[in-house]
VEXDREN-2710 file (C-alpha; in Angstrom, 1 decimal):
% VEXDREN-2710
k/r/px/py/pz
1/UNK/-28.1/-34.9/0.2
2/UNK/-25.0/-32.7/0.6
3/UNK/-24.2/-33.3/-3.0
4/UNK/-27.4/-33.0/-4.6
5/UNK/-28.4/-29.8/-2.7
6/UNK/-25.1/-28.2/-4.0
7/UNK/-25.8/-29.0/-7.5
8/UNK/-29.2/-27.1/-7.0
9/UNK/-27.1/-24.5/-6.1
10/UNK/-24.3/-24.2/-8.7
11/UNK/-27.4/-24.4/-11.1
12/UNK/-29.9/-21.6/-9.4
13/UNK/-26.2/-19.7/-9.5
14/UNK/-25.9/-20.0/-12.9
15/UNK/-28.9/-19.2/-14.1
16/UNK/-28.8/-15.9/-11.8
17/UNK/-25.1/-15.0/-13.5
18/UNK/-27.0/-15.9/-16.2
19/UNK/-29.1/-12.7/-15.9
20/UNK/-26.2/-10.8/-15.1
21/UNK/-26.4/-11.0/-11.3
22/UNK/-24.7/-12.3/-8.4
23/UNK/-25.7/-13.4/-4.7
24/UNK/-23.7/-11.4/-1.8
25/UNK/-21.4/-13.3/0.3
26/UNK/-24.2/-12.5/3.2
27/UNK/-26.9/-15.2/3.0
28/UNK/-25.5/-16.3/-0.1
29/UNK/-27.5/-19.9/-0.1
30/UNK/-30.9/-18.4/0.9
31/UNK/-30.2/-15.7/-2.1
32/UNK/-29.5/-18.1/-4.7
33/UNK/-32.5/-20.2/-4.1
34/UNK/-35.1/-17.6/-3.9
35/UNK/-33.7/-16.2/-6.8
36/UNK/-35.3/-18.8/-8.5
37/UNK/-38.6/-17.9/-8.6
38/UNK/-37.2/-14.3/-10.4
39/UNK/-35.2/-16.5/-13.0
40/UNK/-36.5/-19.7/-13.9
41/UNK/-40.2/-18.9/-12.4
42/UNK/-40.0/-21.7/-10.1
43/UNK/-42.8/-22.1/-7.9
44/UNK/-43.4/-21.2/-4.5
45/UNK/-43.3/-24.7/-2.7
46/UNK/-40.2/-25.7/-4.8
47/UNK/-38.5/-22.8/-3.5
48/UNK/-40.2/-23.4/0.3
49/UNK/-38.8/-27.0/0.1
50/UNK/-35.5/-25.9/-1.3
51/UNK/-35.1/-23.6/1.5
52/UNK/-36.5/-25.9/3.9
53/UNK/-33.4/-28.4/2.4
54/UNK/-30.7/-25.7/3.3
55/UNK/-31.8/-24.8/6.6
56/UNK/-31.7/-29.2/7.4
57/UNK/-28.5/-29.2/5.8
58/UNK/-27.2/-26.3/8.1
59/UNK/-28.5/-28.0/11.2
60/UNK/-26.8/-31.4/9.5
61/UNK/-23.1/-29.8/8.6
62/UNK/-23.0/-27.9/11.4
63/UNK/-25.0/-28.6/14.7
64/UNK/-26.0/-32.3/14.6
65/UNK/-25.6/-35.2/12.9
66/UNK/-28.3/-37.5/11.6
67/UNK/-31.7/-35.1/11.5
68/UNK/-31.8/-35.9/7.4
69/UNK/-34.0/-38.9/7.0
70/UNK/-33.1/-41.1/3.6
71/UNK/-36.4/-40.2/2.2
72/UNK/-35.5/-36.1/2.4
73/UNK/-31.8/-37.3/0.8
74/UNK/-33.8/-39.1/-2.4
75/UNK/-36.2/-35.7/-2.2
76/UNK/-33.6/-33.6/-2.4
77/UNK/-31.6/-35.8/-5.5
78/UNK/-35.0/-36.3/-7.2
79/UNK/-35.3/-32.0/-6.7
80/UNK/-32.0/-31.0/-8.0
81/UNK/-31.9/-34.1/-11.2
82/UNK/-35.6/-31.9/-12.4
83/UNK/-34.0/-28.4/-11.6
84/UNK/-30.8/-29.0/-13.4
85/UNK/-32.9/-30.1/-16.0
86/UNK/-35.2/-27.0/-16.1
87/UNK/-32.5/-24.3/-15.4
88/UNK/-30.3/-26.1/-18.3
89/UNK/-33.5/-25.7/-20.3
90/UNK/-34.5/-22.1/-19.0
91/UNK/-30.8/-20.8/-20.2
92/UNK/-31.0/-22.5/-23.3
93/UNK/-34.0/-21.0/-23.9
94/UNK/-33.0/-17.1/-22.6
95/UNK/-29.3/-17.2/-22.9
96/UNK/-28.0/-19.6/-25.4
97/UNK/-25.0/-18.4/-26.2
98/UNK/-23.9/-19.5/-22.6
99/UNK/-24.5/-23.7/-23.3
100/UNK/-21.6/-25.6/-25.0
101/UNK/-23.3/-27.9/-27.8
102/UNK/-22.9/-31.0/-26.6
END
């Protein structure tokens, strides 16, 4: 989950330097992904569960071990493969000039 919930991150990120902003180093995490809803327009329960996500992954990396069932882990992978997606999509429809063609 660790992985997938950082790609959601580096994206949401880029998208908000996208608009010419950046999170403070205070609550940087929570920042980014409630950004989201500002950037991309993502909705409120994909921003609930994404935030839900980094408060389990806090409790995970820092407190205790094992409270991340396998079913959140695919969530979380199946959440960040569609965000990627639509934040890719959102900057290549609002900032262009920021995607290499591929």
């Amino acid at each position: 989950m660790n992985i997938a919930y950082n790609a959601v991150l580096q994206a949401a990120t880029a998208a908000l330097a996208s608009c010419g902003y950046r999170a403070t180093r205070a609550s940087h995490h929570y920042r980014v992904i409630q950004s989201l809803a500002h950037t991309i327009d993502a909705e409120t329960n994909v921003v609930i569960k994404l935030d839900h996500f980094r408060k389990k992954r806090n409790i995970g990396g820092y407190e205790q071990a094992g409270v991340i069932s396998q079913q959140e882990a695919e969530e979380m992978i199946e959440l960040a493969d569609e965000l990627r997606g639509r934040i890719r999509q959102w900057i290549g429809n609002n900032h262009p000039e920021l995607l290499r063609e591929e």
